[in-house]
C-alpha positions in Angstrom: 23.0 19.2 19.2 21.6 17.5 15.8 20.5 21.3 14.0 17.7 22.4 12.7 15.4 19.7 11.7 13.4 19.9 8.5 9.3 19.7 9.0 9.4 16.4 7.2 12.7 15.5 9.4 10.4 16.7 12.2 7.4 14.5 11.9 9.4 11.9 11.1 10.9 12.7 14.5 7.4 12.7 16.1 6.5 9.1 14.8 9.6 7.7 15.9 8.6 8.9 19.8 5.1 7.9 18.9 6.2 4.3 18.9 7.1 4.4 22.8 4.8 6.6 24.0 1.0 5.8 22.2 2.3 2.0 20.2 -1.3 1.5 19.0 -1.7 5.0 17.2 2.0 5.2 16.1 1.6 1.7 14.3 -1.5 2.9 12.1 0.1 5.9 11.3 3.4 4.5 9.7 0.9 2.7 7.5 0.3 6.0 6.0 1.6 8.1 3.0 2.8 11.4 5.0 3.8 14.2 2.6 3.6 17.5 2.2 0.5 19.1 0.0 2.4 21.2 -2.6 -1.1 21.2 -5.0 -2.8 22.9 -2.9 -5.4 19.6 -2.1 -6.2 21.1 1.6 -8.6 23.9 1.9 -7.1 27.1 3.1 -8.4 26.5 6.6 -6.8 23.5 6.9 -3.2 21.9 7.7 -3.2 18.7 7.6 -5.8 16.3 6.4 -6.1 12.3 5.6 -8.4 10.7 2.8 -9.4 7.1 2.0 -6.6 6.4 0.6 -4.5 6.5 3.5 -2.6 9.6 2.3 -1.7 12.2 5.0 -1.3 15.8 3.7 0.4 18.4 5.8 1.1 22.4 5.4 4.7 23.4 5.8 3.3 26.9 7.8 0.8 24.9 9.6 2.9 21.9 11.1 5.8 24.4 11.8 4.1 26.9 14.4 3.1 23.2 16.1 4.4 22.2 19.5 6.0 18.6 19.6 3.5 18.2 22.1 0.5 19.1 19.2 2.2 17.5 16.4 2.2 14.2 18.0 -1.8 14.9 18.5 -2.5 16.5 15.2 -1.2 13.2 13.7 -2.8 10.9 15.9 -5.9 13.3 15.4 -5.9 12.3 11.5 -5.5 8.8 11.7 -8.2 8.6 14.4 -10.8 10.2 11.0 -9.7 6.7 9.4 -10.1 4.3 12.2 -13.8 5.3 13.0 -14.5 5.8 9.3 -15.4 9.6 9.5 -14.7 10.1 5.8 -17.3 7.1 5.0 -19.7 8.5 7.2 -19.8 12.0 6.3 -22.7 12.0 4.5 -24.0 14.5 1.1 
């Protein structure tokens, strides 16, 4: 009915039903700067990763062999490293 979707159509998508299914998670997460990593700032291991700055990077190959299902998580997943100040607590 609407096509293919792009990945950034895609999470786009996925915030949009985050904001009437999880209203508390979706809300911090449209405070953040979602794009994709084209320099290479995520480790190879990674897909998608946040830093103190409030910027969300995501991998193209990473986010498409996601679920809807797992996308919504992955993003709420990231966020969640903000709100209980895991990347201020890390450590050496």
């Amino acid at each position: 009915m609407y096509g293919t979707l792009t990945t950034s159509e895609r999470i786009s998508r996925m915030k949009i039903q985050l904001q009437d299914e999880q209203p508390f998670w979706a809300y911090l997460i449209l405070k953040l700067d979602i794009k994709e990593d084209t320099e290479g700032k995520i480790p190879p291991w990674g897909g998608m990763g946040v830093n103190p700055k409030g910027e969300l990077l995501w991998k193209k190959e990473f986010v498409d062999k996601l679920t809807d299902l797992e996308l919504k998580f992955v993003l709420a997943h990231e966020v969640g490293h903000l709100v209980f100040s895991h990347l201020v607590r890390k450590g050496n």
